[in-house]
N, C-alpha and C positions, 0 to 999 in steps of 0.2 A: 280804206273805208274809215269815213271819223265816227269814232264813239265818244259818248261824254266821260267823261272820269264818273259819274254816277255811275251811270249804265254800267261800266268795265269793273269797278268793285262788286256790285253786285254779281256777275258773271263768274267773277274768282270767287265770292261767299258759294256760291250756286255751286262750282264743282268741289269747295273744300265740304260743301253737306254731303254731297254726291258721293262723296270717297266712300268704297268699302268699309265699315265698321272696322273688320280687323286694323285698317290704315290708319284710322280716324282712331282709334281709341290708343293708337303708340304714339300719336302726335302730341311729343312734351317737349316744354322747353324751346318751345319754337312760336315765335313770332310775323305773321304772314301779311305783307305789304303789299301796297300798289305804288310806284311812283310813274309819273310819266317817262323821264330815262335816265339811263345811270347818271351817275355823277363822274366826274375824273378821277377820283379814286380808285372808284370802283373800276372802271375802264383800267387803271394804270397797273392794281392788281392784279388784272388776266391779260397781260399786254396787250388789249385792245385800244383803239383811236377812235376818236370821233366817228362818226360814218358807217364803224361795223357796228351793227342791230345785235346786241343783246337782250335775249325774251327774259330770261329769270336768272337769277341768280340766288346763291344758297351760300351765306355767311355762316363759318360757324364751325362747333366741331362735330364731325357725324358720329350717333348714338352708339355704332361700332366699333367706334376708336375711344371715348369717352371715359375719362377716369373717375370713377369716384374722389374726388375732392373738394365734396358740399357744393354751395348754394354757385352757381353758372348762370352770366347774363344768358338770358334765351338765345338762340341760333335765332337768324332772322334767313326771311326769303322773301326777296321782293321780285315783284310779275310789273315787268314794262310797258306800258300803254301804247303807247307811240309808234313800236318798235313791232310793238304784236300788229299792230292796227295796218301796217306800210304793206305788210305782205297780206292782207286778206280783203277779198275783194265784200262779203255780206257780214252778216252778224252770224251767222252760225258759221261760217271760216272763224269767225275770232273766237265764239264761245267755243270751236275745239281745240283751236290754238291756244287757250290760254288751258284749256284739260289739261294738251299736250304737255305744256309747259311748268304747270303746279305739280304735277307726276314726276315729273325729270327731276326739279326741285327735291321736292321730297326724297324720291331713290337716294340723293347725296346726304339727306337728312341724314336715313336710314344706313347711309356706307357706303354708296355704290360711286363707281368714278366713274367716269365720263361716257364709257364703252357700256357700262352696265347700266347706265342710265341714259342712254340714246343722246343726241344731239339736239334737242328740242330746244334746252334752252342758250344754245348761241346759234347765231347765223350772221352771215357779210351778206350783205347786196351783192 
């Protein structure tokens, strides 16, 4: 289903208001993006290729592991338009795909690895 890069930011604003307070009021230090799809970098860091759909990704270091040693660029986490879009056939498929997927983000924010924060944000075709 195509969305516009409009519409799909607001979607992700929509679920990061939506968040639980308690969620929303520990969200420091963190920077929240939308791009259309990864970059090679990004891909080459999680030894992923071209072709596997990555939804979110969470840069950074999680709040649980975090040392006190003053001022830290923000952790960033970017949500993939593209990638969300390919697997959802309406607009309410993508606005829970992309819940799904700011949740899993987050959980890494907060410490959790991969198990503890579901698979939401990687998937292959």
């Amino acid at each position: 289903m195509n969305i516009s890069k409009k519409k799909f930011e607001e979607l992700v604003a929509e679920t990061i208001e939506n968040l639980p307070k308690k969620f929303r009021d520990k969200l420091y230090n963190v920077a929240i993006f939308t791009e259309d799809c990864p970059g090679n970098e990004q891909l080459k860091k999680l030894g992923m290729r071209r072709g596997e759909a990555l939804l979110g990704l969470f840069e950074g270091y999680a709040q649980a592991k975090r040392l006190n040693f003053g001022p830290v660029l923000p952790d960033r986490i970017t949500i993939f338009r593209q990638s969300i879009r390919k697997y959802c056939s309406s607009e309410q498929e993508i606005k829970q795909k992309i819940a799904n997927t700011v949740k899993h983000e987050i959980a890494h924010h907060f410490g959790s690895g991969e198990r503890g924060a579901g698979m939401a944000g990687r998937r292959s075709p």
